[in-house]
C-alpha positions as CSV (number, residue, x, y, z in Angstrom):
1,X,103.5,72.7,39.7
2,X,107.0,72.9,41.5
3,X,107.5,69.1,41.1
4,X,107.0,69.2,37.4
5,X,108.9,72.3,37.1
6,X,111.7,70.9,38.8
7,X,111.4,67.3,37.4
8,X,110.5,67.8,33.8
9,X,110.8,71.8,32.7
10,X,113.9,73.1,33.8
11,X,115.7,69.5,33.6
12,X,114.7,69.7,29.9
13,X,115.4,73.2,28.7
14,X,119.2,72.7,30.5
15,X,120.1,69.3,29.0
16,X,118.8,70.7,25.6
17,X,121.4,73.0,25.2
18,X,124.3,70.8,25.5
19,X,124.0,68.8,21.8
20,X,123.7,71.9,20.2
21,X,127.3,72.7,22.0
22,X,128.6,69.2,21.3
23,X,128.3,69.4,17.3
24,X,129.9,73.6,17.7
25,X,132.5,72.6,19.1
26,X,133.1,69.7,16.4
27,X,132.5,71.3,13.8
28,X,134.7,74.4,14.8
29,X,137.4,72.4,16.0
30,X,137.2,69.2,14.2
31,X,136.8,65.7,15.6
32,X,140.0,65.4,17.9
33,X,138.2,68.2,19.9
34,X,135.0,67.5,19.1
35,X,135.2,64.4,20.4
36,X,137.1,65.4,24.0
37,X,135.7,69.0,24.6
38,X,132.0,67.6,23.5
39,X,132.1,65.1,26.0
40,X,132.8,67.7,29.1
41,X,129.9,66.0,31.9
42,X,126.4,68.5,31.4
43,X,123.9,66.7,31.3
44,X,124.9,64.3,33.8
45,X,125.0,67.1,36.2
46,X,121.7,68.3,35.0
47,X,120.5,64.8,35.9
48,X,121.9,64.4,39.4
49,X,121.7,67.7,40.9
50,X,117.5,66.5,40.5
51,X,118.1,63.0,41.3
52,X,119.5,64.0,44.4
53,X,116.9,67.4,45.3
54,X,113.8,64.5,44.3
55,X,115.7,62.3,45.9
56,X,118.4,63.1,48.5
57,X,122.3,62.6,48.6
58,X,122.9,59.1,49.6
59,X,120.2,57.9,46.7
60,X,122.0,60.0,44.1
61,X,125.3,58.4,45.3
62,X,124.1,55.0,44.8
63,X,122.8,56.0,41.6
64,X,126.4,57.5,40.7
65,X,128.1,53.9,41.2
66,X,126.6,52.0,37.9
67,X,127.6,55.1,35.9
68,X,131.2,54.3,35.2
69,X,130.4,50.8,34.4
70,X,127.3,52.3,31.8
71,X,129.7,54.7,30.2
72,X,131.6,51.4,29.5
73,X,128.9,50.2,27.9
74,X,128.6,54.0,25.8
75,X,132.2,52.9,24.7
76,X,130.9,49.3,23.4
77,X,128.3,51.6,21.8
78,X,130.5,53.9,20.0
79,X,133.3,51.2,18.8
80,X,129.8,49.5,17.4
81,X,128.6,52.2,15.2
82,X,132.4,53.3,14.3
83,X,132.8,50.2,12.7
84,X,130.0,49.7,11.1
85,X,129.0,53.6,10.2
86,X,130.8,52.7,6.7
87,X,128.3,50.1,5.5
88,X,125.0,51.4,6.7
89,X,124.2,54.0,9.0
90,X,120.8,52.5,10.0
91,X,122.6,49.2,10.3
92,X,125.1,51.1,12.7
93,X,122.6,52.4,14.9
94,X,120.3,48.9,15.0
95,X,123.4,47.2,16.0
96,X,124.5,49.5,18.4
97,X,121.6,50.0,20.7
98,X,120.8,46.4,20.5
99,X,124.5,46.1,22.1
100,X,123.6,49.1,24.5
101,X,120.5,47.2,25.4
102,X,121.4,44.0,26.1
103,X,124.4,45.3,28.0
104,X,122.6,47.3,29.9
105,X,120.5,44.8,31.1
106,X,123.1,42.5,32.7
107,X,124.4,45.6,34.7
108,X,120.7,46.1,36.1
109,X,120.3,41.9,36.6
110,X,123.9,41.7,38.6
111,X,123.5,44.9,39.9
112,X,126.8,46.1,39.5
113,X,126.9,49.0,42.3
114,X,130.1,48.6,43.8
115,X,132.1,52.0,42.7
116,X,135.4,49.7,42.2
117,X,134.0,47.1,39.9
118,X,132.1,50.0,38.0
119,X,135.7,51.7,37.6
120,X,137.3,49.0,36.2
121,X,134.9,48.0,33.6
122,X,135.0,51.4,32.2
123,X,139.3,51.4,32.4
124,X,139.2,47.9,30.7
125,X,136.3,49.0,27.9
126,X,138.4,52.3,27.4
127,X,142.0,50.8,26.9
128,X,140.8,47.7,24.9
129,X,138.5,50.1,22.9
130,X,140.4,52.8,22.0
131,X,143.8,50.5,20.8
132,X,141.5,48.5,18.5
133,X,140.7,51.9,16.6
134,X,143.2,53.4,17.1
135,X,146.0,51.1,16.1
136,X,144.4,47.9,14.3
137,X,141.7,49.7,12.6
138,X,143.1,52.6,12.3
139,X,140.3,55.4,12.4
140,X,141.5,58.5,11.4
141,X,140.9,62.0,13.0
142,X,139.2,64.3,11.3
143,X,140.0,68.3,10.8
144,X,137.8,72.0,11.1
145,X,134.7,71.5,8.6
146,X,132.3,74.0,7.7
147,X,129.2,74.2,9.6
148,X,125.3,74.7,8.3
149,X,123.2,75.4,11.1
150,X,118.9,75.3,10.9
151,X,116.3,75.6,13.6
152,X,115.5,71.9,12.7
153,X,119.2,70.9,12.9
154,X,119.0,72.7,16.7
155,X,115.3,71.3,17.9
156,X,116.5,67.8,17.2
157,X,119.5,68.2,18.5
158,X,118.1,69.7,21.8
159,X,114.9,67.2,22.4
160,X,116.5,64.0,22.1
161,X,118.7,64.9,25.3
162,X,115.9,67.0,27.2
163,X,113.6,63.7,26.7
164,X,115.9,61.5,28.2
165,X,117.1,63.4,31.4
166,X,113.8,63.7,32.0
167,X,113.7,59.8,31.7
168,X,116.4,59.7,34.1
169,X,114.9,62.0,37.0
170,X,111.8,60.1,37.2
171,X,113.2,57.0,37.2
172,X,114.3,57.6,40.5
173,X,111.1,56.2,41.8
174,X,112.4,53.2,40.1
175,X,115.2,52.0,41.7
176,X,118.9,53.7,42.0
177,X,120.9,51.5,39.1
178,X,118.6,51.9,36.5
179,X,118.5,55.7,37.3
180,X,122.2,56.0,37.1
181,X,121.9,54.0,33.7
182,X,119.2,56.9,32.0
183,X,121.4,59.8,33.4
184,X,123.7,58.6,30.7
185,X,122.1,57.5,28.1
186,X,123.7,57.9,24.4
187,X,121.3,60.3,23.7
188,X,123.9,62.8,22.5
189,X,126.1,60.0,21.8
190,X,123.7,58.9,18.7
191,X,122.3,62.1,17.7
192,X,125.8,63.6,17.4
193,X,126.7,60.4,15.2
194,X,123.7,60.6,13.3
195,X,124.3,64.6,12.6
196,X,128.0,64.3,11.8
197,X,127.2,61.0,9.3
198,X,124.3,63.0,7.5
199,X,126.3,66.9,7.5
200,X,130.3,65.1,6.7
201,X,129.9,61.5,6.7
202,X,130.9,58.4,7.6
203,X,135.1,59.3,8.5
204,X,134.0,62.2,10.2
205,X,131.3,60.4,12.3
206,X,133.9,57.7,13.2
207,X,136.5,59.6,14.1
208,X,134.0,61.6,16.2
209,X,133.0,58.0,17.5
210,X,137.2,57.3,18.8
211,X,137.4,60.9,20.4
212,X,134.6,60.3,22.6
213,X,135.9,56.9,23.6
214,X,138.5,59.4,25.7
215,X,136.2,62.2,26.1
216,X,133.7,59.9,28.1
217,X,136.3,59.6,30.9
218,X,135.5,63.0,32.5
219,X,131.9,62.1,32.7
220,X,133.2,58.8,34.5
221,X,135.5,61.0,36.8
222,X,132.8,63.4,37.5
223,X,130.2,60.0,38.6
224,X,133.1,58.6,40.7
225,X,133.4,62.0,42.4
226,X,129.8,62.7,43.1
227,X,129.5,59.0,44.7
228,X,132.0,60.0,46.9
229,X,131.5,63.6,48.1
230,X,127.4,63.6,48.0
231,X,127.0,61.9,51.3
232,X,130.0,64.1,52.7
233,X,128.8,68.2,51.7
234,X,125.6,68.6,50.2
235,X,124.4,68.5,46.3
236,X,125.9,72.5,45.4
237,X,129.4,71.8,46.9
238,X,129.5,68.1,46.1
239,X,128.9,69.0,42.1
240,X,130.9,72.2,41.6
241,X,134.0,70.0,43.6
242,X,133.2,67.1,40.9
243,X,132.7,69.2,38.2
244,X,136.1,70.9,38.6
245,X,138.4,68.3,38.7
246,X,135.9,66.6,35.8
247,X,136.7,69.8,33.9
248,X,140.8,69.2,34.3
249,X,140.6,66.0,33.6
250,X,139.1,66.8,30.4
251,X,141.6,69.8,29.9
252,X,144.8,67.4,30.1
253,X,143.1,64.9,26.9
254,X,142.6,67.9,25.3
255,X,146.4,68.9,25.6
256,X,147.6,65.2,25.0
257,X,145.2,64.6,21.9
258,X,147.7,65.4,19.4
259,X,150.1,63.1,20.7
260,X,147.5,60.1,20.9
261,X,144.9,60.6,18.3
């Protein structure tokens, strides 16, 4: 009973809060903020505080390395569905996670684990990314917009990221990359597109889509971090350290957005 509880429960009902917080905080604040402040790392920390208690430290740190080079692939993801959000939303999505897939699979077949490498691919995604919206295509941010919330809206939201945490934590038994892959899996990625596309459309989604590019690099500080200071203190000390400095690297995008989105 404690395994499941700790495994599939409480990993659940934690992660399924934070979509619901994502789409608030857009829809409050618009999608410059959205975007940043809706990318802050929870569910990743959800994820590897139970990776590493199933688990231990050093496995959870392994698992950490392939997550910068994953969120690269997120970024592929988003600059997918940004572009193509306009002409179809189904076509978006197809495309997208076809892109995520396939992707995702060469990670796991070279087994990209070396923290440096993984760094690097998400820098290089990030810059190349974010210049193409920004300056070629041209994307354009999107203001405050009002909000309709429903108990369906807030379900959905919820069990599309509790699902895949749970994915994540007992993938452990699989193998550390592919576990590090799952604990960031564009779960709220898509169903954040797919809400903002339905409740303000297809500029609103896409501009979302360009802030998160940024956002995501707070959830890649936070990976690096934990790699790092799991096998030095233990999982309580490691994450609040990571989290922290996670949490002011997001602060200084948010302070910066108005100058580069």
């Amino acid at each position: 009973m404690n395994s499941l509880l700790f495994q599939v429960f409480i990993p659940f009902i934690l992660s399924a809060l934070v979509v619901i917080i994502v789409m608030y905080i857009a829809e409050n604040y618009g999608s410059k903020a959205g975007g940043i402040l809706g990318t802050i790392p929870s569910t990743i920390v959800v994820a590897f505080v139970f990776i590493a208690y199933s688990k231990g430290t050093d496995f959870a740190s392994d698992a950490a390395a392939v997550v910068p080079a994953e969120l690269s692939v997120n970024v592929i993801f988003l600059f997918v569905f940004s572009l193509l959000v306009h002409r179809s939303t189904i076509l978006a999505f197809i495309v997208s996670f076809i892109v995520w897939a396939s992707l995702s699979s060469l990670l796991v077949i070279f087994q990209i684990d070396y923290i440096i490498v993984s760094i690097l691919l998400y820098l290089s995604s990030v810059l190349i990314v974010f210049l193409f919206l920004e300056k070629i295509v041209k994307i354009p941010s999107i203001g405050k917009v009002k909000i309709h919330y429903t108990a369906q809206k807030i379900i959905f939201r919820g069990f599309l990221a509790g699902i895949v945490i749970v994915i994540a934590v007992f993938l452990a038994n699989v193998g550390s990359i592919i576990s590090g892959i799952f604990s960031v899996f564009p779960a709220i990625l898509s169903s954040t597109m797919l809400i903002s596309v339905k409740e303000h459309g297809p500029d609103f989604a896409a501009g979302m889509a360009k802030s998160m590019v940024l956002g995501l690099s707070s959830v890649a500080t936070y990976a690096t971090l934990i790699h790092l200071l799991y096998p030095i203190y233990d999982i309580i000390v490691g994450s609040i350290i990571a989290y922290v400095i996670s949490l002011f690297v997001t602060i200084c995008i948010f302070f910066v957005r108005k100058k580069i989105l």
